[in-house]
VMD Tcl script that draws the C-alpha trace (Angstrom):
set ca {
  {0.00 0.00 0.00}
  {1.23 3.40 -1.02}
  {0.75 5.06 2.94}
  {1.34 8.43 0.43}
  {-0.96 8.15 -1.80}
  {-3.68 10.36 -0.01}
  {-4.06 12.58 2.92}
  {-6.69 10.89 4.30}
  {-4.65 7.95 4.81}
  {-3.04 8.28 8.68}
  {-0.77 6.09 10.24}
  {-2.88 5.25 12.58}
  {-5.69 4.18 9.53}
  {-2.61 2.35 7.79}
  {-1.83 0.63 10.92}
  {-5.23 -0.55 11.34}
  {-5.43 -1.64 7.75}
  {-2.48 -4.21 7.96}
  {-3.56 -5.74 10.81}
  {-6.47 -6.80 9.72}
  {-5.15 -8.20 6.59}
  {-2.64 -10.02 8.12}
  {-4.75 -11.52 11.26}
  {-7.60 -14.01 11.17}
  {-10.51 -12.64 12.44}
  {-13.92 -13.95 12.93}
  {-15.60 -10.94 13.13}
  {-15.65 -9.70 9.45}
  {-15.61 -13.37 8.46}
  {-18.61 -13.59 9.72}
  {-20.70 -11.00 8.03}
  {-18.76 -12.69 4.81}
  {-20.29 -15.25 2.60}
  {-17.49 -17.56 0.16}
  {-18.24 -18.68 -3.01}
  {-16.42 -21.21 -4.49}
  {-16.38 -22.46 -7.87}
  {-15.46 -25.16 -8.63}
  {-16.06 -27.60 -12.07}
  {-16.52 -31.56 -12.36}
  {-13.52 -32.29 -13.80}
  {-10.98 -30.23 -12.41}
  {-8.73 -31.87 -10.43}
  {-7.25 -28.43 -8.16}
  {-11.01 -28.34 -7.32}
  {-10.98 -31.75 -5.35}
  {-7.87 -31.14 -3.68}
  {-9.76 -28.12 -2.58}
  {-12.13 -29.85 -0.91}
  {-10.64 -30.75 2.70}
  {-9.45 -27.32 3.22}
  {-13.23 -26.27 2.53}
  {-14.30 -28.71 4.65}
  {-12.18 -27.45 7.43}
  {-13.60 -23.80 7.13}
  {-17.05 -24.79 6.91}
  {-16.87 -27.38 10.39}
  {-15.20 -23.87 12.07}
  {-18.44 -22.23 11.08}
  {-16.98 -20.24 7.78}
  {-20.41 -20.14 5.20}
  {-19.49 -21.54 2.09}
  {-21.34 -21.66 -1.16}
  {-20.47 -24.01 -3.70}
  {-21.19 -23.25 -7.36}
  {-20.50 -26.03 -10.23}
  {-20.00 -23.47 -13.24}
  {-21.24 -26.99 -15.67}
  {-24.36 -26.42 -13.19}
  {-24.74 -23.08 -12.68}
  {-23.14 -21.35 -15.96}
  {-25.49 -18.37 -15.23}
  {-24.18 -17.24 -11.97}
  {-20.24 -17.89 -12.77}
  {-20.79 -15.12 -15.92}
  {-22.26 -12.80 -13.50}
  {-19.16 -12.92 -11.26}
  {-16.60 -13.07 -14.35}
  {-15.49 -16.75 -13.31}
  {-12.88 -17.27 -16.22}
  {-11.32 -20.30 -14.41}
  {-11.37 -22.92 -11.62}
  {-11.62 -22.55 -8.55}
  {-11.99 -18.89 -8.11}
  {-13.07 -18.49 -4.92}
  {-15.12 -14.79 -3.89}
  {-15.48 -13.05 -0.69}
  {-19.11 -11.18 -0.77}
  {-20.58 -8.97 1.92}
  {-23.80 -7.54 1.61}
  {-24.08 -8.48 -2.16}
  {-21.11 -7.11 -2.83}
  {-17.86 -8.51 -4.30}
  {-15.06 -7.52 -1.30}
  {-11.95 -9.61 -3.31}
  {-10.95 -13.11 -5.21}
  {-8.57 -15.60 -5.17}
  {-7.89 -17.93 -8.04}
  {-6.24 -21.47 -7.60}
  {-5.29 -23.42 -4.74}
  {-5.26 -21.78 -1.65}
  {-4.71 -22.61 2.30}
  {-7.31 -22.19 5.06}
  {-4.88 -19.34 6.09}
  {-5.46 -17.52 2.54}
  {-9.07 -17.82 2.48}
  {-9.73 -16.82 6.00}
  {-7.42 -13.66 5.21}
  {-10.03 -12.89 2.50}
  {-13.12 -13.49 4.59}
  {-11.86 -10.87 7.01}
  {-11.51 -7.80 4.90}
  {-13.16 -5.16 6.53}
  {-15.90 -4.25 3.78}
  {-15.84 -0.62 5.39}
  {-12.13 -0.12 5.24}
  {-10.33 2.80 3.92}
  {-8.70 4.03 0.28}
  {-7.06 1.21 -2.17}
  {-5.12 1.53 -5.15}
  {-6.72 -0.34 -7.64}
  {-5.07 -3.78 -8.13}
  {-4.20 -5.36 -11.42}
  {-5.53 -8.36 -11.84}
  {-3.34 -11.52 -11.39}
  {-3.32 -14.85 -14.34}
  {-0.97 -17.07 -13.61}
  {1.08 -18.28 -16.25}
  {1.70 -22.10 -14.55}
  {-2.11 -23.12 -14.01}
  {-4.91 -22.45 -11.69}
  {-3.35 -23.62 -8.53}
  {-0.59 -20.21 -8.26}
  {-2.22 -17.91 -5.72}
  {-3.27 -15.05 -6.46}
  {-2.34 -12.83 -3.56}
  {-1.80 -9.29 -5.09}
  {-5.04 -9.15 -6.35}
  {-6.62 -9.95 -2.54}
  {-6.00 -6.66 -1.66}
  {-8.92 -4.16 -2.42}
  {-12.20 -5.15 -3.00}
  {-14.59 -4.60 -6.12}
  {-17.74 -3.36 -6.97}
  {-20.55 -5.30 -8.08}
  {-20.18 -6.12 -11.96}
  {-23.52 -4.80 -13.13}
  {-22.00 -1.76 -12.17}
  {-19.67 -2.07 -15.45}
  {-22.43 -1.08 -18.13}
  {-22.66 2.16 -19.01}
  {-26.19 3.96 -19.82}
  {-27.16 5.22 -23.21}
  {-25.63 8.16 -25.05}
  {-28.04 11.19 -24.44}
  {-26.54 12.89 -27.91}
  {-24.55 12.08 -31.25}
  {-21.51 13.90 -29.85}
  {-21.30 12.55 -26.48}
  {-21.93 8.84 -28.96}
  {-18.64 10.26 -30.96}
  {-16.51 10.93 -28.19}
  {-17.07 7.52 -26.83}
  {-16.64 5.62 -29.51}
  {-12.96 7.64 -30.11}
  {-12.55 7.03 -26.22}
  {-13.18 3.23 -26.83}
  {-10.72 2.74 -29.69}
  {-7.94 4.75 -28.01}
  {-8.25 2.25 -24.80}
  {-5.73 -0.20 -24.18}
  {-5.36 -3.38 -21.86}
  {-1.66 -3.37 -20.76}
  {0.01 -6.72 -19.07}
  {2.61 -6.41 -16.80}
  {4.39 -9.37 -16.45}
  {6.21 -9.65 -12.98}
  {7.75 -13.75 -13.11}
  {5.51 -15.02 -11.47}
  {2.68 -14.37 -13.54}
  {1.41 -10.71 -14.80}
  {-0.86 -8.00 -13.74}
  {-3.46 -6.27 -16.23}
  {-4.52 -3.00 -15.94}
  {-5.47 -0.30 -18.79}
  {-4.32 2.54 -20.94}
  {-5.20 5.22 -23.17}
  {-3.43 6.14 -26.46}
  {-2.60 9.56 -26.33}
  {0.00 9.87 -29.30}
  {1.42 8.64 -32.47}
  {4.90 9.15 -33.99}
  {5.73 7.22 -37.53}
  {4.82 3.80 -36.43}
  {5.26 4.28 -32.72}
  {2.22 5.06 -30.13}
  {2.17 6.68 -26.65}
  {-0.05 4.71 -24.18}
  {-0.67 7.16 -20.68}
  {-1.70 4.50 -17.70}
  {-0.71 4.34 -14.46}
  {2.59 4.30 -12.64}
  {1.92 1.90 -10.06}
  {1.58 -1.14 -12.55}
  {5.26 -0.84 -12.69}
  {6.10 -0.34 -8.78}
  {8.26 -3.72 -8.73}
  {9.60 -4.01 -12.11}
  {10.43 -0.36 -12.70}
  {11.22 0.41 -16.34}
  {12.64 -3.19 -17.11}
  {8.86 -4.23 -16.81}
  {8.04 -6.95 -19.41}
  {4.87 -5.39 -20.98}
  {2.50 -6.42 -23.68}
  {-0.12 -4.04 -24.95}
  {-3.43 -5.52 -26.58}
  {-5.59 -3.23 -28.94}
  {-9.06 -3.90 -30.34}
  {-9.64 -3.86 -33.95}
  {-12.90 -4.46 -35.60}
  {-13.79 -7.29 -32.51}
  {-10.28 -8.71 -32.63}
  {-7.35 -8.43 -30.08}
  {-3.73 -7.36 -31.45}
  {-1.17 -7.81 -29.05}
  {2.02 -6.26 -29.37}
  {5.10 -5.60 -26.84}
  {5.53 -2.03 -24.75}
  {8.28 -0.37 -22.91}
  {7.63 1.60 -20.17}
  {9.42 5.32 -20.90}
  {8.55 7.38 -17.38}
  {6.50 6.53 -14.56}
  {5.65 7.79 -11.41}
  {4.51 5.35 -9.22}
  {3.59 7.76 -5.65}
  {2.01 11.18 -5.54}
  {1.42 11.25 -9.27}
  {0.80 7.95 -10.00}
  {1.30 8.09 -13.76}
  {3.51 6.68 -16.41}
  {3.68 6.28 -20.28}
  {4.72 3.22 -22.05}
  {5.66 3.43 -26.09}
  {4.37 0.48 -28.50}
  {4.22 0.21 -32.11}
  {0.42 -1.24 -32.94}
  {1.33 -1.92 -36.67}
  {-1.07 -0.23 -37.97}
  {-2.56 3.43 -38.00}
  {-4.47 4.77 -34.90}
  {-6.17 7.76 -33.55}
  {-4.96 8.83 -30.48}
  {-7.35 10.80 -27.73}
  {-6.92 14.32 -27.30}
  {-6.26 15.46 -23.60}
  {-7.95 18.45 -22.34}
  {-5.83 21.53 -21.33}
  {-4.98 21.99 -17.74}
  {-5.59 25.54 -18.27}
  {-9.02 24.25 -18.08}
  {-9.41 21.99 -15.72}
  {-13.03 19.77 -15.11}
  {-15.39 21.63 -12.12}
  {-17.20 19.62 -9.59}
  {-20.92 18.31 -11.18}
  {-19.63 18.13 -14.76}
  {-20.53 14.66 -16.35}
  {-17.60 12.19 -17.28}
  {-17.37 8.32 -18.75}
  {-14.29 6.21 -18.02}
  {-13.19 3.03 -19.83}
  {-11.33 -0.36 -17.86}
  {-10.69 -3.36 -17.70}
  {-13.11 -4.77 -15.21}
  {-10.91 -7.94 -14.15}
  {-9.02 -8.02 -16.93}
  {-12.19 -8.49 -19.77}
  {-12.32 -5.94 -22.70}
  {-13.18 -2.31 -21.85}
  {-15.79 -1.63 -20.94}
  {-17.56 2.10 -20.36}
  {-18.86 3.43 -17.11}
  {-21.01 7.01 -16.54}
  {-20.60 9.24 -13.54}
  {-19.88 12.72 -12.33}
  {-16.94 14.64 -10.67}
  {-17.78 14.94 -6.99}
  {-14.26 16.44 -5.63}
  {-11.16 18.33 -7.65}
  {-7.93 18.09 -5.87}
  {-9.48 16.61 -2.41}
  {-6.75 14.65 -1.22}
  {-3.11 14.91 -0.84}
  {-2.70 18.66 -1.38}
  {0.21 19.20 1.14}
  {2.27 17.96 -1.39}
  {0.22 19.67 -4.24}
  {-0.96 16.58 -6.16}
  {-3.42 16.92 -8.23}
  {-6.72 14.69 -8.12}
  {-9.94 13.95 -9.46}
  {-12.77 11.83 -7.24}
  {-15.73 10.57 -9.38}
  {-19.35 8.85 -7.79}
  {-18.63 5.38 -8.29}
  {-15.46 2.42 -7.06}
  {-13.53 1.46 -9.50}
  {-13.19 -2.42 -9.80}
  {-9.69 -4.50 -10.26}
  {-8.52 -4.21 -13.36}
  {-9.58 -0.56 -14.26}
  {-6.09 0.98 -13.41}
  {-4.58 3.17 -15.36}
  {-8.38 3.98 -17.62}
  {-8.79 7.18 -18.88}
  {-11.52 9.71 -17.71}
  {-13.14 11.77 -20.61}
  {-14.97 14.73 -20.42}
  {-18.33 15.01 -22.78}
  {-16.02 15.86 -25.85}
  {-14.01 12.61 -25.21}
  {-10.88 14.47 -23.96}
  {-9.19 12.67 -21.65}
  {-8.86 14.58 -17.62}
  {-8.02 12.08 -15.53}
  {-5.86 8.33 -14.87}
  {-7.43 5.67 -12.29}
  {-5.62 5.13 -9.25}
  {-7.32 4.50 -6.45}
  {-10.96 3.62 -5.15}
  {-12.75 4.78 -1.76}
  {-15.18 1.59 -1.08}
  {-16.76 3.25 2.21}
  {-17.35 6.19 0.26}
  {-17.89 4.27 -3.22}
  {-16.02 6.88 -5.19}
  {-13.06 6.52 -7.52}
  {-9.69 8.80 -7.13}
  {-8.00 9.97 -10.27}
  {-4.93 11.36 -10.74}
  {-6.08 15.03 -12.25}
  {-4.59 17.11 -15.13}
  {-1.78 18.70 -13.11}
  {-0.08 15.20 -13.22}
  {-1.09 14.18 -16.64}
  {0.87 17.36 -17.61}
  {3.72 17.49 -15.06}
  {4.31 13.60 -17.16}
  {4.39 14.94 -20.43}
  {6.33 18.18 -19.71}
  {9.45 15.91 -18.40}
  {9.20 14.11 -21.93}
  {8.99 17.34 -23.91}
  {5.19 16.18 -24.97}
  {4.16 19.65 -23.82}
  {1.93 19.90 -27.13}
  {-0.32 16.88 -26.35}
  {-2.65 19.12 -24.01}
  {-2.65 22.31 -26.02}
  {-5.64 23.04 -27.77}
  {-3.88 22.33 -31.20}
  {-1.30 19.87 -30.88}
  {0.78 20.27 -33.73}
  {0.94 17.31 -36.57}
  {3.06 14.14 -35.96}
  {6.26 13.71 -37.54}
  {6.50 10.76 -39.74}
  {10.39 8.61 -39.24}
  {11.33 7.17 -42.49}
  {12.61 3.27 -41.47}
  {14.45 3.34 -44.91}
  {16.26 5.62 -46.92}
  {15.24 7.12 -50.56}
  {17.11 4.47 -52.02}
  {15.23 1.50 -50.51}
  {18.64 0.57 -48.42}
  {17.83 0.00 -45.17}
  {18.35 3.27 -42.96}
  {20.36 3.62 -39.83}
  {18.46 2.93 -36.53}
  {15.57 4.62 -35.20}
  {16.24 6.73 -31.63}
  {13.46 8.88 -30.37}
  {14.30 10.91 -27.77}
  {12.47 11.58 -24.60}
  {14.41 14.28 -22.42}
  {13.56 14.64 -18.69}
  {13.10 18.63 -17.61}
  {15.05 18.88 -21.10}
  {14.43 21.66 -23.12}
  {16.98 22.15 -26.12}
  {19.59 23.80 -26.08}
  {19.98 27.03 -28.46}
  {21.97 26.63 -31.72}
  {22.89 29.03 -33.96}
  {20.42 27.24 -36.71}
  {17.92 27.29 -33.96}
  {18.52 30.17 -31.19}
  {16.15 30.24 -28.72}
  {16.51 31.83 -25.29}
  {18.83 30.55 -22.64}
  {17.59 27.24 -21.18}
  {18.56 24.97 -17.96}
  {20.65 21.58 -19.24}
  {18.42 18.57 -18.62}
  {18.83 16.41 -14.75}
  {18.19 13.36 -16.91}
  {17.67 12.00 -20.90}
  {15.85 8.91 -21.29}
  {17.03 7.73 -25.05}
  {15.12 4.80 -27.02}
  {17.36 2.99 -29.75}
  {15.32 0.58 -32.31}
  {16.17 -1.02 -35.31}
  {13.27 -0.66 -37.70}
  {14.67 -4.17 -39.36}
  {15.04 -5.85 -36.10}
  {11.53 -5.82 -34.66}
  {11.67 -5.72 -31.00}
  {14.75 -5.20 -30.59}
  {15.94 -1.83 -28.62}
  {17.91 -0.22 -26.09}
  {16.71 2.11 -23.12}
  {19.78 4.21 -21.87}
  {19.08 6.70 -19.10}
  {21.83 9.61 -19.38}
  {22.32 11.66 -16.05}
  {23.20 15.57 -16.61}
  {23.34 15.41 -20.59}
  {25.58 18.02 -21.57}
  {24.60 21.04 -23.90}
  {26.61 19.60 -26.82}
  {25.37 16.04 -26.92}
  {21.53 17.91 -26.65}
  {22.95 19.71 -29.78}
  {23.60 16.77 -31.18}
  {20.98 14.86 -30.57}
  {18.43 17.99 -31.22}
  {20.02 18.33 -34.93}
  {20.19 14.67 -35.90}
  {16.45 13.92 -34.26}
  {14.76 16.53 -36.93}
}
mol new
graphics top color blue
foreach p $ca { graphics top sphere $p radius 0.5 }
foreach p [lrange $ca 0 end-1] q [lrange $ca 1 end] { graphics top cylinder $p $q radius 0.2 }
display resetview
C-alpha cells in the first residue's frame, strides 16, 4: 500500500489496515459469505475440498457453485477459471482468489473489513503455470458489483462520438512480474511514424520499474492485437502516472487530452473506460464529486468521481463530454464508493518531463513521420526517439532560442526498424549542452 498516496490515509488508519489483513478474524468473516467455484472435472477443485471442509466445520459459510451447473451465476461474477473463490458482503464482491489456496489464505479474504479505507486499484493476477498459483496481489482491495460495469445510453450524437474515439484509443496493458502478470489499462494519447504513446498508471510498474516486461493488446474491428511495450517514465507515488511506447502496426487515432488551463469543475458529467478484471473495456457514466481533495500538502493533483472502481480498471482514462481525456485511475474509496483519479496537473507534469508539452494544447501540432528506410530503398540507420527529462533544447545558432537549464536526466530509445523488438533504453544523467545539440540536430 502506497501510505502516500492520499491525505486521508493516517498512520494510525494504515496501521489498522495491515492488521487486519494479516490476522484471522472472525468478526468480518462472519458477516462474509465464500463462493467457491469449482467444475466436475478439475482436479485443483478436489484437492480443494478438505481445506473447505475445514472452514465450513469452524463455522466459515461456504457456497459451492459447479459453473457446468450453474453457468449463469459464474458469468455474473466473471469466473474465467477454476476454482476462483469470492469473498461477498452484503451483495457485494469484497476480493478473489484464483487457484489453490490454504485455510490461512481464504480466511485472510473473509476478514476484509468491507468498510475499510482508500485502495489503489489492483491489477488483476493470471498465472502463467495453471490455476493452482495464488493469487495474492489481487486480494488486496475489493470490487464493486459487476452490473455496475455497463454504461447507460448516449443522451446525444456527440457525447456517442466521443465515446466511440474514447473506446478505440483504450488499451489493456500486461505487466508481467515472473511469477505471472498484472493487467490493468491505458489510453493512447499519441502517435509518432509507427510508434504510439499509451498514458496508464505508474503503479503497474512499482516492482519491475522500467525493465517491466509489458505487452499491450488493442481492439480492432472485434479482434485483439497484441504487441510488446516499454515503459518510458512513470511515477509510481504522488502522481501515480507513467507512459509506455508500442508500435500497434497499424494506424491509430490517439485521444486528445484536455488543457490543464481548463481543468473539469465539480458536477460536470464524465465516462471512463477499464478493464473490469481483466475483460475488454468496458464504459462506465458518472460525475466529478471532488477536484484536488486529497493529498494537497504535497500539491498533487486529483480527481474523485461517484462510483469504485473495480480491479482491473487501473490506469483507464476519464473523458470529459467531448471525449478528452482529464483524468488516470488510481485509487478507489469503497466506504465512500467513489473513484480517485490522478487530475490534469499530473497528466501534464508527465508529459512536460518528456517534452510532450503539445499533447494538451488546444492544437497539438501534426506528428512527424520517421522514415525506417532511406530514398534508395537501403535500409536506414536505426531509429532513436528521444524523450528528455526537464530537457528543453539547447539554443543553436540554426535554432537560437533563449537561454535554457541543461536537462537532470535524458531517457534515449534505440530501435532497429529491421530488427523488430529489438531496442535499447539508456538513461543519461546531466546530458551536456553539446550532446543535446547533437541529438536535437540529428532527431529533426
Amino acid at each position: 500500500m502506497n501510505t502516500h498516496l492520499f491525505g486521508r490515509l493516517y498512520p494510525a488508519i494504515v496501521s489498522a489496515f495491515v492488521l487486519a489483513t494479516v490476522t484471522v478474524a472472525n468478526a468480518s468473516a462472519a458477516n462474509s459469505v465464500l463462493l467457491a467455484f469449482s467444475s466436475d472435472h478439475c482436479g485443483h477443485c478436489q484437492a480443494m475440498v478438505p481445506t473447505l471442509r475445514q472452514l465450513e466445520q469452524r463455522g466459515t459459510p461456504i457456497r459451492h457453485v459447479n459453473v457446468n451447473a450453474e453457468p449463469e451465476l459464474a458469468r455474473r461474477h466473471g469466473i474465467r477459471q477454476v476454482p476462483t473463490y469470492v469473498v461477498l458482503s452484503a451483495g457485494r464482491e469484497l476480493t478473489r482468489l484464483v487457484g489453490t489456496q490454504s485455510a490461512q489464505s481464504l480466511q485472510q479474504a473473509l476478514a476484509i473489513d468491507p468498510a475499510g479505507p482508500l485502495f489503489q486499484t489492483k491489477a488483476n493476477l493470471h498465472s502463467q503455470t495453471g490455476p493452482d498459483a495464488a493469487q495474492a496481489r489481487r486480494a488486496a482491495a475489493p470490487s464493486a458489483p459487476i452490473s455496475d460495469a455497463r454504461g447507460e445510453a448516449m443522451p446525444s450524437l456527440t457525447m456517442a462520438d466521443a465515446v466511440e474515439r474514447a473506446r478505440a484509443a483504450t488499451v489493456r496493458l500486461k505487466v508481467h512480474d515472473g511469477n505471472g502478470f498484472g493487467v490493468g489499462t491505458g489510453t493512447i494519447i499519441d502517435r509518432h511514424g509507427d510508434e504510439a504513446l499509451v498514458l496508464t498508471c505508474g503503479h503497474l510498474f512499482r516492482e519491475t520499474k522500467l525493465q517491466s516486461k509489458v505487452e499491450v493488446e488493442l481492439f480492432v474491428a472485434g479482434q485483439v492485437k497484441t504487441v510488446p511495450g516499454q515503459v518510458i517514465d512513470y511515477d509510481a507515488d504522488n502522481r501515480d502516472i507513467a507512459l509506455v511506447v508500442m508500435r500497434p502496426g497499424f494506424d491509430v487515432q490517439p485521444i486528445q487530452i484536455a488543457n490543464p488551463d481548463n481543468p473539469p469543475q465539480t458536477g460536470q458529467t464524465a465516462f471512463s473506460f477499464g478493464c473490469d478484471h481483466g475483460d475488454d473495456p468496458s464504459r462506465r457514466d458518472t460525475a466529478i464529486t471532488g477536484i484536488n481533495k486529497y493529498n494537497q500538502h504535497v500539491g498533487a493533483s486529483n480527481i474523485e468521481i461517484a462510483g469504485a472502481p473495480v480491479d482491473g480498471r487501473s490506469g483507464g482514462g476519464l473523458f470529459d463530454a467531448m471525449g478528452q481525456l482529464i483524468g488516470v485511475c488510481n485509487a478507489a474509496d469503497y466506504k465512500g464508493d467513489v473513484g480517485i483519479y490522478t487530475g490534469p496537473g499530473s497528466v501534464k507534469w508527465q508529459l512536460d518531463r518528456v517534452q510532450l508539452a503539445h499533447l494538451y494544447q488546444t492544437q497539438p501540432p501534426a506528428p512527424v513521420t520517421v522514415p525506417s528506410r532511406r530514398a534508395n530503398g537501403q535500409p536506414g540507420q536505426p531509429q532513436t526517439r528521444l524523450a528528455s527529462l526537464n530537457a528543453p533544447q539547447q539554443p543553436s545558432p540554426s535554432h537560437p532560442r533563449a537561454s535554457q537549464p541543461a536537462a537532470t536526466e535524458m531517457i534515449v530509445i534505440i530501435r532497429d526498424p529491421n530488427a523488430p523488438g529489438g531496442q535499447r533504453v539508456m538513461n543519461i544523467q546531466q546530458p551536456t549542452a553539446e550532446l543535446m545539440e547533437v541529438i536535437s540536430r540529428h532527431a529533426r
